[in-house]
N, C-alpha and C positions, 0 to 999 in steps of 0.2 A: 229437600224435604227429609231426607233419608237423617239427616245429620240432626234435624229438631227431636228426631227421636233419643238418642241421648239425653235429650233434657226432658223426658219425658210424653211430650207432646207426640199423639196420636191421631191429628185428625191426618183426613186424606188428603189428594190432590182435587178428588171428585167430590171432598166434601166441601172444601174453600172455593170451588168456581158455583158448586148447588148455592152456596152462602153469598155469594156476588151476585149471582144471578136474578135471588129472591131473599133478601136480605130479613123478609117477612117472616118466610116458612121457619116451623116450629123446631126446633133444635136443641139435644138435652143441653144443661150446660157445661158439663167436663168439653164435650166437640165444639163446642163456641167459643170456649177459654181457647181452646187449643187454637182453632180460628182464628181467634183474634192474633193469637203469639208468631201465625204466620206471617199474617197479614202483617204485625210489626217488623219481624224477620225483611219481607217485603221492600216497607217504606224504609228501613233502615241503610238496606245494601244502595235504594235506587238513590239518599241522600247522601252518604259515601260516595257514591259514583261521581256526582255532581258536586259536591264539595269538592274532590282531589282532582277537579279539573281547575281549583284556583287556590286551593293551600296544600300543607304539605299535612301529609298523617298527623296529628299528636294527641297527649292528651284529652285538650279540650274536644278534637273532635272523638275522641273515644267517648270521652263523658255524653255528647251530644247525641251518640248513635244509641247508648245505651238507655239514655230518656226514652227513645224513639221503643226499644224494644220491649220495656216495661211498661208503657204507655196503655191502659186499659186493661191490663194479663194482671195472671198472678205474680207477683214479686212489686205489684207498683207500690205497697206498701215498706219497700227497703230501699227506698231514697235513693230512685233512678236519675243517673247523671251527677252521681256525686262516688269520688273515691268513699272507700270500707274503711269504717274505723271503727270496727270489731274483730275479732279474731275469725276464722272459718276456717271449715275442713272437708275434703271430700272423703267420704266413709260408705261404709255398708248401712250404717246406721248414726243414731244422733248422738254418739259416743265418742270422744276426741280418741281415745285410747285406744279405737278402734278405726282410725282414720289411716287412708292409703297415700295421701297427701296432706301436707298443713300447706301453704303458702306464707309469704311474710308475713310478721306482726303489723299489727297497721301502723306502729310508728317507724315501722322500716320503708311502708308502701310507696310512701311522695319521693323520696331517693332512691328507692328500685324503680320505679316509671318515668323519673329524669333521668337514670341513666339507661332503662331502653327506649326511650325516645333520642338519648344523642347517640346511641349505638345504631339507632333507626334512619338517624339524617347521616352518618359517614358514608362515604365512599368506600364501597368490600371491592375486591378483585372478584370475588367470587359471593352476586348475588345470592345463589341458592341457599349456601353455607349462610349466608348473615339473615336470610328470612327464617330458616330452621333454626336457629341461635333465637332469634327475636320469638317466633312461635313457644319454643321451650321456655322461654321467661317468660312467657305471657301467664 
């Protein structure tokens, strides 16, 4: 949970099992969005889990998890489960001039993800090294 904080998301631990619990009780809605973004969080890892018990990582299943995590949250209106074919930037603000990252252009995006997906199926001598590699591209 520690880690949805970076993306913003605020509720608790105590607030998602109160929400489980009595799915009734009155709740503002910033703590519900946020609720829910778990709860996708959630269903996403436990469909991961169970998918890579019979495929192998790729793409498609990226695309598939990421349906799963904007499914009812905030961002389901930016075309979950589909690669970005806009430009984006991580910033302080909504400023590109002001951004601490750009990522590819999206006409670069489909050849930088097939080739960390066949970076992703080789054989490393040294898994860690090739997860940290794959991680940074990501």
């Amino acid at each position: 949970m520690l880690s949805l904080r970076i993306e913003g998301t605020q509720a608790s631990l105590e607030d998602v099992l109160r929400f489980e619990a009595n799915p009734q009780e009155r709740i503002n809605d910033m703590t519900l969005a946020d609720i829910q973004e778990i709860i996708n969080y959630r269903e996403a890892l436990n469909v991961a889990v169970d998918a890579l018990k019979t495929r192998r990582l790729d793409t498609a299943l990226i695309c598939d998890l990421h349906r799963i995590l904007l499914a009812d949250s905030r961002g389901m209106e930016r075309e979950p489960g589909c690669i970005r074919t806009i430009q984006n930037f991580i910033g302080r603000d909504a400023h590109s001039e002001h951004a601490i990252f750009v990522p590819p252009a999206p006409e670069r995006v489909p050849r930088a993800l097939a080739d960390w997906e066949a970076y992703l199926q080789q054989v490393e001598k040294d898994v860690l090294v090739q997860l940290s590699v794959l991680k940074a591209q990501f």
